[in-house]
VEXTIZA-829742 format. One record per residue (C-alpha): z, y, x; residue number from 1. Coordinates in Angstrom, 1 decimal, always signed. Each point is the difference from the previous one (the first is absolute). Last residue first. Layout:
N
c3;c2;c1;n
Z;Y;X;NUM .
...
END
This chain:
219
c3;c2;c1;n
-105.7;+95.5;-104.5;219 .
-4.0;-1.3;+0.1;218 .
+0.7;-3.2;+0.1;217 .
+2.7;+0.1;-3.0;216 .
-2.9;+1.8;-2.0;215 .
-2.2;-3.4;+1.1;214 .
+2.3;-2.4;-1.5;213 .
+0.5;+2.2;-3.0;212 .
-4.3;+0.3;-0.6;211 .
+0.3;-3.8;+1.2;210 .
+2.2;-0.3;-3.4;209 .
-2.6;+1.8;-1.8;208 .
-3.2;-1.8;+0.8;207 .
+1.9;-3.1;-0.9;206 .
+0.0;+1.0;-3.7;205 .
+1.4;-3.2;-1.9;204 .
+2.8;-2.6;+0.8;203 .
+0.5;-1.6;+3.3;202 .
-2.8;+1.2;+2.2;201 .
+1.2;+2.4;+2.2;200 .
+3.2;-1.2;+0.9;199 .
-1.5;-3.6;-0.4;198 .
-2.2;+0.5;+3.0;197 .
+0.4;+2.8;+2.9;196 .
-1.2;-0.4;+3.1;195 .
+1.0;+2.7;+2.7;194 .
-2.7;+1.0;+2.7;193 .
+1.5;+3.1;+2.7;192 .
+3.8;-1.5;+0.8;191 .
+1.7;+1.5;+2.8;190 .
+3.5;-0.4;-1.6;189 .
+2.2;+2.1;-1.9;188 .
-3.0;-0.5;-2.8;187 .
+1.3;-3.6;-0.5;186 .
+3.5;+1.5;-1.0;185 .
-1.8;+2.4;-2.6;184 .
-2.1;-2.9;-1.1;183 .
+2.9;-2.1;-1.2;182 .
+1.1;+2.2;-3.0;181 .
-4.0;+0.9;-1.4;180 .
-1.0;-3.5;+0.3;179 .
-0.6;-2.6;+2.9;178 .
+0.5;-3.5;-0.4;177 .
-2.1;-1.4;+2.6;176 .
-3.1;+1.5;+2.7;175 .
+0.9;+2.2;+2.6;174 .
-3.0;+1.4;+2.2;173 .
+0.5;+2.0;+3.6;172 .
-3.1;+1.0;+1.9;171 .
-0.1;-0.8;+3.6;170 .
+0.6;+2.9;+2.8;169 .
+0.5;-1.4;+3.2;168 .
+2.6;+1.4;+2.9;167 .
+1.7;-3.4;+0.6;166 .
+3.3;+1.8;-0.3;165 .
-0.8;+1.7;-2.9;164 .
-1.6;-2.9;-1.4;163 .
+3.1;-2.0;+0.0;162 .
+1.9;+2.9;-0.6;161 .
-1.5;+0.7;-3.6;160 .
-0.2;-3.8;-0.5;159 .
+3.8;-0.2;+0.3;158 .
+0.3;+2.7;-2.6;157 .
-2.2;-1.7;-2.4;156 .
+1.7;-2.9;+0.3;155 .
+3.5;+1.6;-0.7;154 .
-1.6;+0.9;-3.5;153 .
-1.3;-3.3;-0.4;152 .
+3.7;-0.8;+0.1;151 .
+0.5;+0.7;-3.3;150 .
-2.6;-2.5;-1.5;149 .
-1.9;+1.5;-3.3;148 .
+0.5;-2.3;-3.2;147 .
-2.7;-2.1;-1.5;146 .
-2.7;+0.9;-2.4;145 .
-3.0;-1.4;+1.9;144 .
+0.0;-3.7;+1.5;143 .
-1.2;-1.2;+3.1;142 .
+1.6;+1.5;+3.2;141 .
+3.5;+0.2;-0.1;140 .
+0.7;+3.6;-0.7;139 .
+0.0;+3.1;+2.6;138 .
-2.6;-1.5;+2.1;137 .
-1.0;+2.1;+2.7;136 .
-3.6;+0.6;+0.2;135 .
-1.1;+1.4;+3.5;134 .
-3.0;+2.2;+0.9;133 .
-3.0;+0.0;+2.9;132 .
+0.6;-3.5;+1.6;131 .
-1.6;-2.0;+3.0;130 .
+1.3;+2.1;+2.6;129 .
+3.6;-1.4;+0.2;128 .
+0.0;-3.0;-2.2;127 .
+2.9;-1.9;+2.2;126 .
+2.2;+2.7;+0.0;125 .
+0.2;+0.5;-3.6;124 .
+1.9;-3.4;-0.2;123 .
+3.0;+2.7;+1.0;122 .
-0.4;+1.4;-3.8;121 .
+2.3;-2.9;-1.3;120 .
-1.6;-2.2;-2.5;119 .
+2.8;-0.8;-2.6;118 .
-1.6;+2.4;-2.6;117 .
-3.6;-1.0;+0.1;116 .
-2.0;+1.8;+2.5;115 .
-3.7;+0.6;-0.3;114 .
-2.6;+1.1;+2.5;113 .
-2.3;+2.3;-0.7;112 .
-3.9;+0.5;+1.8;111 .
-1.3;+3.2;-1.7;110 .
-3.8;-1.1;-0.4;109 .
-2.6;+1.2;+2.1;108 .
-1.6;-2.6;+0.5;107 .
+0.6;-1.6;+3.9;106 .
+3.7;+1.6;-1.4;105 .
-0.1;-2.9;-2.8;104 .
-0.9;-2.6;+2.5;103 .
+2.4;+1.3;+2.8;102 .
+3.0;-0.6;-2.8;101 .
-1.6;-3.6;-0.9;100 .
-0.1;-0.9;+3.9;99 .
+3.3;+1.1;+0.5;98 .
+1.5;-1.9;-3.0;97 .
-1.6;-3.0;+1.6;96 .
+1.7;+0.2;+3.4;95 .
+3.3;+1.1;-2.0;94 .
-0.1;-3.2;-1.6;93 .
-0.7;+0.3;-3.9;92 .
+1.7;+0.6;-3.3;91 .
+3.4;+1.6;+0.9;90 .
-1.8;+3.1;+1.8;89 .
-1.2;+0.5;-3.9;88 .
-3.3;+1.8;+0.0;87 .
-0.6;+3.7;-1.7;86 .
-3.5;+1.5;+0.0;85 .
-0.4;+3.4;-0.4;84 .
-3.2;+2.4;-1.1;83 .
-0.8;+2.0;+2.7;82 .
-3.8;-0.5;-0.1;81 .
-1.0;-2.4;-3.0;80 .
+0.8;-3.6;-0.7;79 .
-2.1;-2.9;-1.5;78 .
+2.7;-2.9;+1.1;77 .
-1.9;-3.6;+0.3;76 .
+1.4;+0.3;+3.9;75 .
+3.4;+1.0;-1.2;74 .
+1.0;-2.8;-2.3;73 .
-0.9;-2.5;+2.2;72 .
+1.8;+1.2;+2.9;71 .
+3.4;+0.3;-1.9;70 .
+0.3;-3.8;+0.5;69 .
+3.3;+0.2;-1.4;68 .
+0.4;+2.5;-3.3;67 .
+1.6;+3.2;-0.4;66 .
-3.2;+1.9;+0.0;65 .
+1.0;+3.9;-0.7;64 .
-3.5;+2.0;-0.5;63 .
+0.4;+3.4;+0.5;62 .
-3.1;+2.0;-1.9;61 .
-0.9;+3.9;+0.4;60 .
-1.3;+1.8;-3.0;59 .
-3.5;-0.3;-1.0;58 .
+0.5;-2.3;-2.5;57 .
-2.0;-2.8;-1.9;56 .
-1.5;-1.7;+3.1;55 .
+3.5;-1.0;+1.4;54 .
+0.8;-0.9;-2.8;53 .
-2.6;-3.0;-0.4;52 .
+0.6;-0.7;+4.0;51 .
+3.4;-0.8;-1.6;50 .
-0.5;-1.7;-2.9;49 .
-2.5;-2.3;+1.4;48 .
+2.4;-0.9;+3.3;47 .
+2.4;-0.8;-3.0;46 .
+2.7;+2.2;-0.8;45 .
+3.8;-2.0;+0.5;44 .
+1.8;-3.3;-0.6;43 .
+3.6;-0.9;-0.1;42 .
+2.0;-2.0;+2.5;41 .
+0.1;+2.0;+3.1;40 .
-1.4;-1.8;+3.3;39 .
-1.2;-2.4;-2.0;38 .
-1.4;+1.4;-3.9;37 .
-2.9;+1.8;+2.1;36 .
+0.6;+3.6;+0.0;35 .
-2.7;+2.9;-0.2;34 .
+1.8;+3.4;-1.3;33 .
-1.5;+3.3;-0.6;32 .
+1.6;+3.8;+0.7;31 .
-2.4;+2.6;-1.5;30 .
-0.9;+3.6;+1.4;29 .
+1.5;+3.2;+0.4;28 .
+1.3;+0.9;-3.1;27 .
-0.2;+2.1;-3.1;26 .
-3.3;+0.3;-0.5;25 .
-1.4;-3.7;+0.3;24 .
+2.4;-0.7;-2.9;23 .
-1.3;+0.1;-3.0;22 .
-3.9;-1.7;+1.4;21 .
+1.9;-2.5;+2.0;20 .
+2.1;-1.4;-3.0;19 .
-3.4;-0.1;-2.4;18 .
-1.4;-2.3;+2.5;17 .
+3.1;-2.4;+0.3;16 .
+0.3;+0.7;-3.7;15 .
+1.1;-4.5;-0.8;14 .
+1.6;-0.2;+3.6;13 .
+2.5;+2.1;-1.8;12 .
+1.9;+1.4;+3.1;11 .
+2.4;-1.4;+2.1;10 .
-2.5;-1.4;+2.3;9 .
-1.8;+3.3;+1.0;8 .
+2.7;+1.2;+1.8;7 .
+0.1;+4.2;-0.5;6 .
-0.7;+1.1;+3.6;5 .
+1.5;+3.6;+0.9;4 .
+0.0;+1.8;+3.3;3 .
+2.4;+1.7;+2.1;2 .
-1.5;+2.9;+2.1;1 .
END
């Protein structure tokens, strides 16, 4: 099962409310973003903001922190169960990054680790059974509306073997510049958590382009 997170930070921050009311029907949860203005120059949801949605839906969040110091961020997170937490393996030593990932499992949370686009899946080797899902990065992180990277398509595929090989079964996100041409190449993947910003969001009635998103799914 593939599943569908509009991103939260391409909509009108002004009907942030009103946004997760029309469209808590027509996917699977929402896709947020923390980032401090260093490790990608542009600014996020607050720690308010977040915990505030995360108490306005019942749908599953995933949290993406591109930020340094991602420890901070995730011990003043109010998660539930199975939501997902994603942290930059850029942003921390890999000592640190295990301690975050075990912190999140210690709750319950899926523990994710993020890649951004020149981060080769190998790195993987030095998380192994610390994470439950990983978010390849499809775009640069930081901004919304840019175009999908080709080769996260061959990234996909190396991931595939890298867990087939290592006999573990993480769940697959892709975050960046996804719409309704790119996703049919991300979906020749083992992707099961796609975000999806200003393909949903730019112009009017998102509930309807994540009805085509998921009719795509489905075929």
């Amino acid at each position: 099962m593939v599943r569908l997170f509009p991103s939260l930070i391409a909509s009108n921050p002004l009907t942030l409310e009103k946004t997760l009311h029309q469209l808590r029907d027509v996917c699977n949860g929402f896709h947020v973003d923390i980032m401090d203005n260093q490790f990608v120059p542009n600014l996020g949801f607050s720690l308010d903001t977040v915990n505030a949605i995360r108490g306005a839906t019942p749908l599953t969040l995933w949290v993406h922190i591109m930020a340094f110091q991602p420890a901070k961020y995730i011990d003043k997170l109010v998660m539930q169960a199975q939501d997902i937490v994603s942290i930059h393996y850029e942003t921390a030593p890999v000592q640190e990054l295990k301690t975050m990932l075990r912190n999140l499992q210690d709750r319950n949370i899926t523990a994710s680790i993020a890649l951004q686009p020149h981060t080769p899946i190998s790195v993987l080797h030095d998380l192994m059974g610390c994470i439950d899902h990983v978010l390849l990065m499809s775009v640069q992180a930081g901004f919304s509306g840019q175009q999908f990277i080709p080769h996260t398509v061959t990234k996909l595929t190396e991931l595939a073997a890298f867990q087939r090989h290592y006999k573990t079964s993480w769940g697959v996100g892709v975050d960046g510049g996804i719409n309704l041409a790119t996703i049919q190449e991300v979906l020749s993947g083992s992707v099961t958590d796609i975000a999806l910003g200003s393909s949903v969001f730019f112009g009017n009635k998102p509930e309807e382009k994540l009805e085509q998103f998921a009719k795509i799914i489905e075929n």
